[in-house]
N, C-alpha and C positions, 0 to 999 in steps of 0.2 A: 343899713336901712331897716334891717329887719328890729334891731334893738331900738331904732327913735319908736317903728311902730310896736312895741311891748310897750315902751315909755310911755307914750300915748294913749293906749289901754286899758295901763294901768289905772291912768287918773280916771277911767269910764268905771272902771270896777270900784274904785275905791266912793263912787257915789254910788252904787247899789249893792257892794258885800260888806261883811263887817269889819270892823277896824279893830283894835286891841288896846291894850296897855301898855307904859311902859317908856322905857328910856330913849325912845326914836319913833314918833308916830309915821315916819317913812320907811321904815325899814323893821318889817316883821320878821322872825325869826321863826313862829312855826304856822304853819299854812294849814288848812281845811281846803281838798276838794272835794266838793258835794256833786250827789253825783246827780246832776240837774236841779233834782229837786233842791227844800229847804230847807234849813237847818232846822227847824221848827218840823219837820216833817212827823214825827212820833215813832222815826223808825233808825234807821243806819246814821244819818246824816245829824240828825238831833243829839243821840249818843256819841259819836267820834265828836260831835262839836263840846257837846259838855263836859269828856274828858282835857281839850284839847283848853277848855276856856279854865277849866279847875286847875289844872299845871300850872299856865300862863300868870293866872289871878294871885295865885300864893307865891310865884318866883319872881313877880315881877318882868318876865317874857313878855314880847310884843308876841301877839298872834292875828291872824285875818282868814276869809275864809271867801275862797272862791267858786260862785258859779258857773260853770259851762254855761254855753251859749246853744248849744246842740248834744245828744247824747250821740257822740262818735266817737274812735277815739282820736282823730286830729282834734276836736273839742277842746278832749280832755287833757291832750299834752298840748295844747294852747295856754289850758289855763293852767299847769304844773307850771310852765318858761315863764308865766307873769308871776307867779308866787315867790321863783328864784331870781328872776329880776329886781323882786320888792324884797329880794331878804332872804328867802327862806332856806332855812340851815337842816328845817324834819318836816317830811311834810303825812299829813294822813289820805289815803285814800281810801273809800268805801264802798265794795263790791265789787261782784265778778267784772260786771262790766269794764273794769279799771286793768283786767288782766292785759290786753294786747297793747293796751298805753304804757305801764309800768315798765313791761317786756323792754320797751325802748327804751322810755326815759333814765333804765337803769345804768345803763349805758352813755347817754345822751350827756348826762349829772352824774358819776361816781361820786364828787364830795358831798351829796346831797342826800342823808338820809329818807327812807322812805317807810311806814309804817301801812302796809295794805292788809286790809280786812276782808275776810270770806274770800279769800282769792290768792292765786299765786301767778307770777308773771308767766306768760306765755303767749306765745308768737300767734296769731291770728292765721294765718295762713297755714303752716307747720305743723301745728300744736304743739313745736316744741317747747317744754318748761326751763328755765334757768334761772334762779334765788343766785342773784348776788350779794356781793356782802354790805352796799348799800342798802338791801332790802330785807325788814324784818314781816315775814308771812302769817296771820293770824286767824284761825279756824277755830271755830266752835264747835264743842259735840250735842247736835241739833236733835241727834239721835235720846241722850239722855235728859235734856228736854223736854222734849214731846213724852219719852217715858214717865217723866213725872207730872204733866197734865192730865197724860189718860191715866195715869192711877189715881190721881184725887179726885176727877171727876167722877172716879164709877165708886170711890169710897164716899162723893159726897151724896151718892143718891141715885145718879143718873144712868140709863140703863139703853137709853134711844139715842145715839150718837152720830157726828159724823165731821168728817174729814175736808175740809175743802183748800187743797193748797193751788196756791199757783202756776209757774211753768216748773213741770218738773223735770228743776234740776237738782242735782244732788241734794242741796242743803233740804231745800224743800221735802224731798223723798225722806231724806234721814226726821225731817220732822214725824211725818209721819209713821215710817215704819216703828220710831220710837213712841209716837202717840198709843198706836196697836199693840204695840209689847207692853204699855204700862196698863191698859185697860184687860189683856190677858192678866195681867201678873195681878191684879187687883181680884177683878172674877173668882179668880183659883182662891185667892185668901179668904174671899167671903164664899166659896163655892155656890156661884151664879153662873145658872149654863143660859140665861135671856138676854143678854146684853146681845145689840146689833150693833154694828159702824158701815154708814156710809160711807164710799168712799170715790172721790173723784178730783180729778185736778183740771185747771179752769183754763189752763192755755195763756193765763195772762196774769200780771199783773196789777193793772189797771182797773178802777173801779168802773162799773158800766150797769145799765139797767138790766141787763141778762143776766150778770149773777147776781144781782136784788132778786129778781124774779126765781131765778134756780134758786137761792135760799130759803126765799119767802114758801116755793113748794116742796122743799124738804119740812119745814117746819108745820105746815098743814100736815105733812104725814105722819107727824108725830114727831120728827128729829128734837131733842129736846136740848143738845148743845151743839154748835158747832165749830171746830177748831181747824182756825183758819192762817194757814201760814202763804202770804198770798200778798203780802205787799197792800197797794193801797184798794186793792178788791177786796183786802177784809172788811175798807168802809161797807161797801157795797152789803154784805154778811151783816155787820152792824146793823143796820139800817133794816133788812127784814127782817133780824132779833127784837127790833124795838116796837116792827108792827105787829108782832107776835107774844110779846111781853115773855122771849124767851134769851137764851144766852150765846153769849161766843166765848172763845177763849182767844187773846190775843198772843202777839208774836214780836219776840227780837227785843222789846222794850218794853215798860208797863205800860199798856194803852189802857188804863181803864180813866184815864181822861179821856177817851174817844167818844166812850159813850154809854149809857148807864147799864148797859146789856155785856158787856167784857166781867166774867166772873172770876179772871185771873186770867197770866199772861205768863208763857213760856219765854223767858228771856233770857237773851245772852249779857253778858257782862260788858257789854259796848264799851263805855266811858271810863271803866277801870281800865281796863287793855288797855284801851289811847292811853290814858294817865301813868300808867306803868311803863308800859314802853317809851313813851318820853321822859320820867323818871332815868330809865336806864342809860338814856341818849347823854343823859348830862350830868350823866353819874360813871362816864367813858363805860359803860357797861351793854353798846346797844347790841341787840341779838339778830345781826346780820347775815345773812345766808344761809340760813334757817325758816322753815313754816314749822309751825305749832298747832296743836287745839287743845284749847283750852276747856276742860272739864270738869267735873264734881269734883277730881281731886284738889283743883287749882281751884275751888268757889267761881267755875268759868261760863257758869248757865245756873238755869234756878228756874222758881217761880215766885210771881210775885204777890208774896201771901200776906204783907203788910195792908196794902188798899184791895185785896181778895174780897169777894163777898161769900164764902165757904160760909157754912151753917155748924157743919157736922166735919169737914175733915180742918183738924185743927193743926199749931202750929207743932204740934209734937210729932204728929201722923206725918209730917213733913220732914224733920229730921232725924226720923227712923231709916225711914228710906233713902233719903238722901244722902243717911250713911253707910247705907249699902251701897248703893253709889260708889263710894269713896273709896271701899273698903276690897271691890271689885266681887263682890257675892252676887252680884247681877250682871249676866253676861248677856249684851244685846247684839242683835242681829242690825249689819248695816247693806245700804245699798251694795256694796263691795262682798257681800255675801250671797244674798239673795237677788233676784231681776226684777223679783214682785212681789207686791206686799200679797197674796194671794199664797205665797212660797213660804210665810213664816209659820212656826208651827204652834199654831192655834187650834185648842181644845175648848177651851169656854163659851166662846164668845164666834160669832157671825159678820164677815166682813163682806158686803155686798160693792163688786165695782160695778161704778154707773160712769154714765158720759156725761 
């Protein structure tokens, strides 16, 4: 019974998600679960989709891409059961959120590879964690990151800063804490003891007229960037950058299609990962029962200094440091070290926490 109604499902989903290419337009082979939102989002779900669509397009793989109906996770392992109903041989999941689903479905589907980002499976009730060997875990160093927007920014000029991330959880912290190590580590090169960073996390991340309004009054006080790791409450940030004719720095993806006020964007390498890890799935090479993060060493984050509106730090200034990065001559401080960004050790520069 329960399989006529997947059956049945299916055909609902397949008028409203995407379909693929390919030698069986009934039977995909690699799946997208987004995680509610759209593929088109400018964040997680847009990246895992366009590595997932660059694979599929050049091999010739059927792919599709399923929305949840609800952010739960029975949702979420509703729509994994439809994806393996329809096909699906790998499937991508995107974000924490996917943690207590995965937990199961790992179990649930052993033949069924799984690729999860920013996340590793673990039991919702327990916390217990288990990486099976269906499951390849994928983490980004958020921390190194965020280090290299706060040092461009305070090499391109700027000196009135501030931090506004989301719910802080780790990733987000690690944004941070890496934003403030790279605007310390910048200070000290040009020896600048005026630089301030606000610094506050917004409890959400969802756009809302409250942090429009909280940004729009950082920015009357003078805050002259704000980097914002924060989901889609960065619109929010945007949008009082733009009634301020001032900046953001965006997150995870290059958003400076969001909006003409994103001066550059801390990014992870979303659409590679997928594409490589699927690579390796069909290359019998997949990295199963394993979590990784992927860093400067791997080209695993960056900034995105191609569509950047930088004046003054250029693209040299950028792989100076980024080879320090690499090369491990920059040793950062992570959540995992410190409780609070209050805790790192900053001599230049002034970090004010606000609510």
């Amino acid at each position: 019974m329960k399989k006529l109604f997947l059956s049945m499902t299916i055909l609902i989903f397949a008028i409203s998600c995407g379909g693929g290419n390919g030698k069986n337009a009934n039977n995909y082979e690699l799946a997208l679960i987004t995680d509610v939102g759209t593929i088109d989002d400018r964040s997680f779900n847009q990246g895992s989709w366009e590595g997932v669509k660059q694979y599929a397009t050049e091999n010739n793989i059927t792919y599709k891409y399923y929305q949840p109906t609800q952010k739960t996770t029975d949702s979420y392992i509703d729509a994994i059961d439809l994806s393996i109903v329809a096909g699906a041989k790998l499937i991508v999941a995107p974000g924490y959120l996917f943690e207590p689903a995965i937990y199961k479905a790992q179990d649930t589907h052993p033949d069924t590879k799984i690729i999860l980002l920013d996340a590793v499976p673990k039991d919702d009730a327990t916390g217990n964690i288990k990486i099976s060997d269906n499951v390849y875990s994928i983490f980004y160093a958020e921390d190194e990151a965020g280090f290299l927007a706060g040092y461009a920014i305070v090499k391109e000029g700027y000196t009135n800063l501030g931090f506004m991330g989301g719910i802080a959880v780790p990733a987000v912290i690690r944004f941070g804490y890496g934003f403030v190590q790279g605007v310390e580590y910048a200070a000290k090169e040009l020896n600048l003891n005026n630089i301030k960073v606000d610094y506050t996390y917004l409890g959400s991340f969802v756009p809302s007229p409250d942090t429009q309004t909280k940004a729009n009054a950082w920015y009357k006080n003078g805050v002259q960037v704000i980097f914002t790791p924060a989901g889609g409450a960065g619109n929010s940030v945007m949008s009082a950058a733009e009634q301020n004719n001032t900046w953001v720095i965006g997150v995870d993806v290059d958003q400076s299609g969001e909006s003409p006020t994103v001066i550059t964007s801390a990014i992870k390498m979303i659409s590679k990962s997928v594409y490589d890890g699927i690579t390796d799935y069909y290359n019998n090479n997949f990295k199963g029962g394993q979590s990784v993060i992927l860093d400067a060493k791997v080209n695993g984050i960056g900034l995105s200094m191609e569509s950047s509106k930088f004046q003054n730090f250029t693209q040299e200034d950028y792989d100076n440091i980024y080879s320090k990065l690499v090369d491990g001559s920059i040793k950062l401080l992570k959540d995992t070290d410190v409780k609070n960004v209050s805790e790192l050790p900053l001599n230049n520069i002034k970090v004010n926490l606000l609510q």
